[in-house]
C-alpha positions, 0 to 999 in steps of 0.5 A: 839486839832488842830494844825495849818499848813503853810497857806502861806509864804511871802518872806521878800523883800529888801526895805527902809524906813525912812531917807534911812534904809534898810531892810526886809519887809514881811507883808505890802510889798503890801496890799494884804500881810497882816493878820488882824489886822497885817498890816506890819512886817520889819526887820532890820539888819546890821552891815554896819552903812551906812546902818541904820545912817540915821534912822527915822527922824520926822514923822507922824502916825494916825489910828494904832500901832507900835511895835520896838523890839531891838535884838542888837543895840541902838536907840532913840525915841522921840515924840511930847508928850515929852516921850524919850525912850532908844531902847537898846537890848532886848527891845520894844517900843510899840506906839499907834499912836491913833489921830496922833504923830509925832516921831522920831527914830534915832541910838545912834551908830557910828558902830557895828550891828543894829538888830531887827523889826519893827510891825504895829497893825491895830486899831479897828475903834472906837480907832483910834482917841483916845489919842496916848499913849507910852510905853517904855518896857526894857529887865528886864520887858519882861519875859524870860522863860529857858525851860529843852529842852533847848528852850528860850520863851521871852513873850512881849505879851499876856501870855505862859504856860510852865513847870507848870506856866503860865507867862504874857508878859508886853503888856496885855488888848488891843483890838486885844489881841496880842501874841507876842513870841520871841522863841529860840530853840536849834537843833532838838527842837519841841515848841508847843504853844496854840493860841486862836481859830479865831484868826489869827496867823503867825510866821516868822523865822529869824535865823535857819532853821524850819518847821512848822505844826504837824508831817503829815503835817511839811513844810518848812519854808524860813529864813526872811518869814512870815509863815501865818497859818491856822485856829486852836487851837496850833502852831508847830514848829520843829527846823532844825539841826542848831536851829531856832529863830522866833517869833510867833504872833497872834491877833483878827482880826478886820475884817473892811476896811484898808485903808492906805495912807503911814503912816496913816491908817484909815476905809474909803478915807474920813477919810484918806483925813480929816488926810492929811488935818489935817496933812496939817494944824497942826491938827493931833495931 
């Protein structure tokens, strides 16, 4: 087997989004910070309403995926298809954007912590003009694995194998073949995971302190970073003394063209000035 070391870190960036959230971006902070088919990952968190009341208001998206997954806090997604969908903690929001949806996400809390990420997954180019499709997944759908070691594993997608038993996530059958971990382990605690050999992997440590890579070759890995990681067939990852919670991801990458106009990712130019006009004359969706 061959694990997998730390390739690269991209160092979260403060930024704002939406009607003036602030946040954490890594993947996606420029469009060389990317790792196919990942095009963005943001983090929010704050226990400052004025820094999240604002929220998403009404807006447009064409070409990809978005991923919400709550820690703490409530939100409220709505979109053109009708679907409403309670964001509360623990759980995930998963939008395929496809030919076009216009949807909102706006807090339902006049106080208190607001905490979790935002994802995009790049589609392959015979899929971005499919329907847009919904799924709002709550914390009793998304297994949680209680490991001896101490160690949580919350599978939203793809599949773990642990203590004997393999367990699927709730998000299965999509064309990039996501994993997406949310991974918990107390101090001192070792999480080796295997990831499929060609695809591309990161993890990205948002409490704690961790290292990652086999033993030879650990480095360091700064809280709010994406750790992109090398060609392999496991993850490694070693807790510091006051634990370390992360989440883990890796897909197929698709290996075409992105081009990406604010919310609106597509293959060619062309293609993104058909989505401005369609946009433009009430045709995205």
């Amino acid at each position: 087997m061959s694990t997998r070391t730390l390739k690269k870190a991209i160092n979260a960036l403060p930024a704002t989004d939406g009607g003036g959230v602030k946040l954490l971006r890594s993947l996606g902070q420029s469009q060389s910070a990317r790792l196919d088919p990942f095009l963005m990952l943001d983090e929010f968190s704050s226990a400052n309403a004025d820094d999240y009341s604002a929220g998403f208001p009404d807006h447009p998206h064409r070409g990809f995926e978005t991923v919400t997954y709550m820690l703490e806090g409530h939100m409220l997604h709505r979109d053109h298809l009708g679907n409403r969908g309670d964001l509360k903690s623990g759980s995930v929001q998963w939008m395929t954007a496809g030919r076009g949806i216009i949807h909102s996400e706006m807090p339902q809390q006049e106080s208190g912590r607001m905490h979790g990420f935002q994802l995009w997954v790049n589609l392959p180019a015979r899929e971005k003009m499919k329907p847009a499709a919904y799924r709002d997944i709550q914390p009793e759908a998304i297994p949680l694995l209680a490991l001896q070691d101490g160690s949580r594993v919350k599978v939203i997608a793809g599949s773990t194998q642990a203590e004997g038993r393999v367990v699927a996530g709730p998000v299965q059958g999509l064309s990039t073949e996501p994993l997406f971990l949310d991974v918990h382990l107390p101090a001192g605690g070792h999480f080796v995971h295997p990831v499929a050999e060609g695809h591309n992997a990161f993890v990205y440590l948002y409490e704690g302190s961790a290292e990652v890579g086999p033993i030879a070759e650990r480095q360091p890995l700064a809280p709010h970073a994406a750790g992109l990681l090398s060609e392999g067939d496991r993850v490694e990852v070693h807790a510091g003394k006051e634990g370390a919670s992360l989440l883990v991801l890796a897909a197929k990458p698709l290996r075409e063209p992105v081009v990406q106009y604010g919310p609106f990712v597509m293959n060619t130019r062309d293609e993104i000035e058909q989505t401005l006009a369609d946009y433009r004359d009430g045709q995205l969706v």
